[in-house]
C-alpha positions as CSV (number, residue, x, y, z in Angstrom):
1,X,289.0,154.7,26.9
2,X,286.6,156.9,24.7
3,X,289.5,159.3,24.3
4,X,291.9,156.7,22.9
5,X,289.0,155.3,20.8
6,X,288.5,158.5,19.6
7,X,292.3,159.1,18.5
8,X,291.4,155.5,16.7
9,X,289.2,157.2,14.8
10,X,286.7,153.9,15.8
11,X,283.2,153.8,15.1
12,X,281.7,154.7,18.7
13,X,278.2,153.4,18.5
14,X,279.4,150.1,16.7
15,X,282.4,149.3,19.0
16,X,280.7,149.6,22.4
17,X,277.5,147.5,21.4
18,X,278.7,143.9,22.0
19,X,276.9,142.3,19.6
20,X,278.0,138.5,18.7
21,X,275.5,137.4,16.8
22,X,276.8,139.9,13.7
23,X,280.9,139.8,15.5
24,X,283.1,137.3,14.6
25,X,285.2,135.9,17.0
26,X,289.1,135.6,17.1
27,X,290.1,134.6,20.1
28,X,289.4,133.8,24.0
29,X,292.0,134.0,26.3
30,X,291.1,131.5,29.3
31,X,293.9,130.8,32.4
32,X,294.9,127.5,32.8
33,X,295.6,127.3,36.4
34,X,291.2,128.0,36.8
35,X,289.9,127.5,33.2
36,X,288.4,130.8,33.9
37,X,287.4,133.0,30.8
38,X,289.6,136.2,30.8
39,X,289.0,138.2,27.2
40,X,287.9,137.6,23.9
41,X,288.8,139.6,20.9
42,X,286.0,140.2,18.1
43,X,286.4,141.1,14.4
44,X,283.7,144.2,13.5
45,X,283.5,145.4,10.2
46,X,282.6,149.0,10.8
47,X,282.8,152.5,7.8
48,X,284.3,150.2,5.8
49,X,286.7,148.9,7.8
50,X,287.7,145.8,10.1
51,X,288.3,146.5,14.3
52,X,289.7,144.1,16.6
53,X,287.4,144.7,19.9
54,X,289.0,143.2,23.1
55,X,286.2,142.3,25.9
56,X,287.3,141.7,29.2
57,X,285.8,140.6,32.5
58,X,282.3,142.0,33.1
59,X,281.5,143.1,29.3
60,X,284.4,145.7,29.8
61,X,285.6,147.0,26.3
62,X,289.7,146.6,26.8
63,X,291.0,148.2,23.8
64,X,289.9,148.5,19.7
65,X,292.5,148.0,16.8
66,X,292.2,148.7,13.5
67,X,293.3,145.7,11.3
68,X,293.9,144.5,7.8
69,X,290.8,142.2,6.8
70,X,293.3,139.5,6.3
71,X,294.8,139.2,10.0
72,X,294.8,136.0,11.5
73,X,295.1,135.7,15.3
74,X,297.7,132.3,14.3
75,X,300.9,131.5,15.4
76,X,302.7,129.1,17.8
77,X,302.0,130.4,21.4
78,X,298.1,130.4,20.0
79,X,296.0,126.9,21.2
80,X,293.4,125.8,19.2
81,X,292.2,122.9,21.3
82,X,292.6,120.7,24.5
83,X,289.8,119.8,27.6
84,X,287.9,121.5,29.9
């Protein structure tokens, strides 16, 4: 994973510290068969630029993508609400 970060060009020391108290976050992907949490993905501004950070199960970093500020994780197959 630090390899393919590194080919990113992402900002090491920002990306690995989970911090959401300054992250925003995008999204949380939850099963519906358990209701089980699966992933989240976080928006880090970092050297002037915007990361997507995915964090899987056990605070494992899944993967960091560079975005455009703008980027909205929106469309149809996206829910937004329902029960627990």
């Amino acid at each position: 994973m630090t390899v393919r970060l590194g080919q990113r060009g992402a900002p090491l020391d920002t990306v690995t510290r989970f911090d959401p108290g300054t992250w925003q976050l995008v999204s949380a992907e939850v099963r519906t068969d358990t209701g089980k949490w699966v992933k989240s993905t976080w928006r880090v501004r970092a050297d002037g630029r915007s990361w997507w950070v995915v964090v899987g199960l056990g605070n494992a970093l899944v993967t960091v993508i560079d975005v455009d500020p703008r980027r909205r994780g929106r469309g149809d197959g996206i829910v937004t609400g329902g029960h627990v």
